[in-house]
LUMTILO-689175 format. One line per 3 residues: for each residue x, z, y of C-alpha. Coordinates in steps of 0.2 Angstrom, whole numbers, plus 5000, padded with zeros to 4 digits. Example, Ala and Ser with C-alpha at 12.3 -4.5 7.8 and 13.67 -1.06 7.14 Angstrom:
! residues 2
5062/5039/4978 ~ 5068/5036/4995
END
This chain:
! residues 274
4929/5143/5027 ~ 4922/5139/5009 ~ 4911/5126/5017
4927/5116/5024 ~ 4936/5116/5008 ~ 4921/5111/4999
4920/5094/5010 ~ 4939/5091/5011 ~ 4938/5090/4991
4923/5079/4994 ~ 4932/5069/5007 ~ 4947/5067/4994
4934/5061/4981 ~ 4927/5049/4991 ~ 4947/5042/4993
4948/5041/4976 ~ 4939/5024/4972 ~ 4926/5012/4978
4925/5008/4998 ~ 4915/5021/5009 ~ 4911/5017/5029
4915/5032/5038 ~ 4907/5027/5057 ~ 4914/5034/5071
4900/5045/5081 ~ 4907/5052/5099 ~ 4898/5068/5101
4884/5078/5091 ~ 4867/5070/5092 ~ 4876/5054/5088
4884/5062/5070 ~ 4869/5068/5066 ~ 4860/5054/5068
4874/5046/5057 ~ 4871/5058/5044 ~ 4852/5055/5044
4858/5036/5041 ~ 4864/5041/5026 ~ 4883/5040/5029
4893/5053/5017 ~ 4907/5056/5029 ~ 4911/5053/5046
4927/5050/5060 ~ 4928/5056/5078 ~ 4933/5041/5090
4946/5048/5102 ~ 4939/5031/5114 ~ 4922/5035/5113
4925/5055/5116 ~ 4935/5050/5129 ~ 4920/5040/5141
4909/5053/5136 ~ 4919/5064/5146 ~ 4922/5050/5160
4939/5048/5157 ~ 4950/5034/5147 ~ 4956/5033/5130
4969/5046/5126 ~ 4962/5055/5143 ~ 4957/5071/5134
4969/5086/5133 ~ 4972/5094/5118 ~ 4959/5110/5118
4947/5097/5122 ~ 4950/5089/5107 ~ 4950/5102/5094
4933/5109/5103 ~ 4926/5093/5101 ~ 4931/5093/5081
4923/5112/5080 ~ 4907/5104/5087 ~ 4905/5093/5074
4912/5099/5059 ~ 4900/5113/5062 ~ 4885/5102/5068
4883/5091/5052 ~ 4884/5094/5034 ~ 4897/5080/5029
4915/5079/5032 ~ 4921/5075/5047 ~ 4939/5066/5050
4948/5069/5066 ~ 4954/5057/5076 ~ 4971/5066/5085
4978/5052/5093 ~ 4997/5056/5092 ~ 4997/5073/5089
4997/5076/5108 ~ 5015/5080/5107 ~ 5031/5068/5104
5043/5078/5094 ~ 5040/5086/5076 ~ 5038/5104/5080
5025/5097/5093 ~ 5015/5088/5082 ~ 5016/5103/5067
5012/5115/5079 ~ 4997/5107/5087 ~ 4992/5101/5067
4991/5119/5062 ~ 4977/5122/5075 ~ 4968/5108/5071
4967/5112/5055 ~ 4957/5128/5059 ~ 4942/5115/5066
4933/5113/5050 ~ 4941/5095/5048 ~ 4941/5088/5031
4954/5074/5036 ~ 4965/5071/5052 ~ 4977/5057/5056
4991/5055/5067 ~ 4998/5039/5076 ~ 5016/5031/5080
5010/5024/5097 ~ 5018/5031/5110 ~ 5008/5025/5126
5022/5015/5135 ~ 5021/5000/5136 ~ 5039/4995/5136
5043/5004/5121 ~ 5025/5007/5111 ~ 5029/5012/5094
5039/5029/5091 ~ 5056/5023/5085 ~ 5053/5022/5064
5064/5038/5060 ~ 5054/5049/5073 ~ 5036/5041/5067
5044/5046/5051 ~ 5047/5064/5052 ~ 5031/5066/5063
5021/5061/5051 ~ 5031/5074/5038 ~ 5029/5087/5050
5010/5084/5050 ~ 5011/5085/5031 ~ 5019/5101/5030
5008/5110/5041 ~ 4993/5105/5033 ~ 5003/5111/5017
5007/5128/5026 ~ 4990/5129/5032 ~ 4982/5132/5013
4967/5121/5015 ~ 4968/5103/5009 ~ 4963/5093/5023
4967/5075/5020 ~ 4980/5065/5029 ~ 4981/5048/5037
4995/5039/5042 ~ 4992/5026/5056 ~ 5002/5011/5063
4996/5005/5080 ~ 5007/4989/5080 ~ 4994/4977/5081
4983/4985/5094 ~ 5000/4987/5107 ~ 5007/4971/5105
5019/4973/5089 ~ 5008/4964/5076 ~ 5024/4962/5064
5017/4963/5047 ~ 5032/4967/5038 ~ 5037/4980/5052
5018/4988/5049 ~ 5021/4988/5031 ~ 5039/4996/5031
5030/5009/5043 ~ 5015/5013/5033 ~ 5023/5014/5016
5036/5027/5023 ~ 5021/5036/5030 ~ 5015/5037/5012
5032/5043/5008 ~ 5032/5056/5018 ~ 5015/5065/5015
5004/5055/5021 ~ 4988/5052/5010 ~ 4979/5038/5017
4987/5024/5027 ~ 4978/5014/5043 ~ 4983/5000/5053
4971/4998/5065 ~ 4967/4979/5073 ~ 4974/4970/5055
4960/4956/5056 ~ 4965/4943/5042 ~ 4961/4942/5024
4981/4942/5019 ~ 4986/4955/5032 ~ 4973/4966/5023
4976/4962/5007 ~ 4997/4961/5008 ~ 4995/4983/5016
4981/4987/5003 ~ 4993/4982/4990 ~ 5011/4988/4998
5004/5006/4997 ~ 4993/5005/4984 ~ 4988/5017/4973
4983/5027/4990 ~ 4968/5021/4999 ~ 4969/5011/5015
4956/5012/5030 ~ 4950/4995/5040 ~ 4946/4996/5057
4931/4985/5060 ~ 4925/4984/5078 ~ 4918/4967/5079
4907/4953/5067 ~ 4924/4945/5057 ~ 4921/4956/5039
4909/4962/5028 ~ 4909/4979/5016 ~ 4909/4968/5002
4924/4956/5006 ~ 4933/4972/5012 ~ 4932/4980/4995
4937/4964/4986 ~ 4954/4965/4998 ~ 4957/4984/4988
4950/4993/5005 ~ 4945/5010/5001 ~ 4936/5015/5016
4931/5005/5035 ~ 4929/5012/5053 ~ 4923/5007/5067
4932/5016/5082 ~ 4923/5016/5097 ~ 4913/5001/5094
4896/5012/5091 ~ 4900/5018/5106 ~ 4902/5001/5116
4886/4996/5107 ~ 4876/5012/5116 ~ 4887/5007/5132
4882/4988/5132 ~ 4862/4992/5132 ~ 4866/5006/5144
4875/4994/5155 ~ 4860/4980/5154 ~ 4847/4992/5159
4857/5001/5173 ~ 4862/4983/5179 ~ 4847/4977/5180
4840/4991/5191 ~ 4853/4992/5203 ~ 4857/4972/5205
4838/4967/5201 ~ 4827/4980/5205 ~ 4817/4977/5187
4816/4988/5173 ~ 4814/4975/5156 ~ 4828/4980/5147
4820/4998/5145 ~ 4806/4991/5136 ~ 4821/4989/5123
4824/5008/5121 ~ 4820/5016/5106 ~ 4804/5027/5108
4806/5043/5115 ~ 4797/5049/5098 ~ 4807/5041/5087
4824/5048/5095 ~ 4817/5066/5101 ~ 4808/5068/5082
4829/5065/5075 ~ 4832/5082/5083 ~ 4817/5094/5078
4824/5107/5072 ~ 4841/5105/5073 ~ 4852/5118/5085
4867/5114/5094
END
């Protein structure tokens, strides 16, 4: 897979200096429209996956996953970064063993969490986050192909927003293969700014999912690259809600005279092939 290689050293290049977006698109038309934008790399958004399939964040199964990271590493000509949640396993051999078939996707970057989805304990206790994250790293070694890895801490997004605790996590991550480090729901100019600088001199991404930042200020803070989640995606559910509201409570049709042209989206697609 020459092609895959090719983007995964483009993906590293793109790591290497500067701040880059990389949006989040939740099935093909929506990368490729993404790509026509003029974004040089993209993210799958395991929350707007999920409610395309009608089912809740962290609702897919893992062949679902990794069929939906073939889709679009092979439906766009940018390099794509997989969103695998936590690995879809809890244990180290799990998480490798599940890694090494991702890998095979055509991903130029994957990351893995520590979130553990209870709510009574929500983070993976540090030394198990630890060696999940180097199991993730040595199969991505084993595997030949240098797909770039990021280490995420989901503290502040399950009630654990310790800075110094997020901190401690993500520069062990970098320790132990990780190669960019993520935090998502870090909002504040010194939260940012304290975790760029911790694991400095690898990159750090910023989740942006609502109106509190700008590229710029993000890139003055030492952020090397922004993503959004699944905000595009609540942004294509809130007009779809509006419309579709409005017909079933109202019986009136205005908010479809909001919609983009059918030429305009149908003439995105000519030509393309699924």
């Amino acid at each position: 897979m020459t092609y895959a290689n090719d983007r995964a050293r483009v993906f590293r290049e793109l790591h290497a200096a500067g701040c880059f977006v990389i949006p989040n698109p939740w099935d093909l038309g929506s990368a490729r429209v993404l790509v026509q934008l003029g974004f040089r790399a993209l993210a799958t958004t395991s929350s707007g996956f999920a409610w395309s399939r009608g089912c809740p964040d962290n609702g897919v199964t893992l062949d679902e996953a990794l069929e939906h990271f073939r889709t679009l590493a092979s439906g766009v000509e940018v390099a794509v970064n997989g969103d695998f949640e936590g690995g879809f396993a809890v244990e180290p051999e799990g998480v490798a063993a599940h890694m090494a078939k991702a890998v095979h996707t055509g991903l130029a970057g994957i990351s893995i969490e520590d979130s553990t989805g209870n709510a009574a304990e929500p983070l993976f206790d540090f030394g198990l986050a630890v060696e999940r994250v180097r199991a993730a790293r040595r199969a991505l070694d084993q595997s030949g192909r240098d797909v770039l890895l990021t280490g995420r801490s989901e503290g502040y997004l399950v009630g654990r927003a310790d800075l110094a605790e997020t901190i401690r996590r993500l520069t062990a991550y970098a320790e132990a293969g990780a190669d960019c480090l993520y935090a998502p729901g870090l909002r504040t100019k010194e939260d940012i700014a304290a975790v760029a600088s911790a694991v400095a001199p690898k990159p750090v991404n910023v989740l942006v999912g609502s109106d509190f930042t700008t590229v710029s200020a993000l890139a003055q803070l030492g952020v090397r690259r922004i993503s959004v989640g699944g905000a595009l995606a609540r942004a294509a559910w809130a007009g779809f809600l509006s419309a579709a509201k409005e017909i079933a409570e109202r019986g009136t049709f205005a908010q479809l005279g909001h919609a983009v042209p059918f030429a305009e989206i149908n003439g995105r697609f000519q030509g393309e092939r699924v």
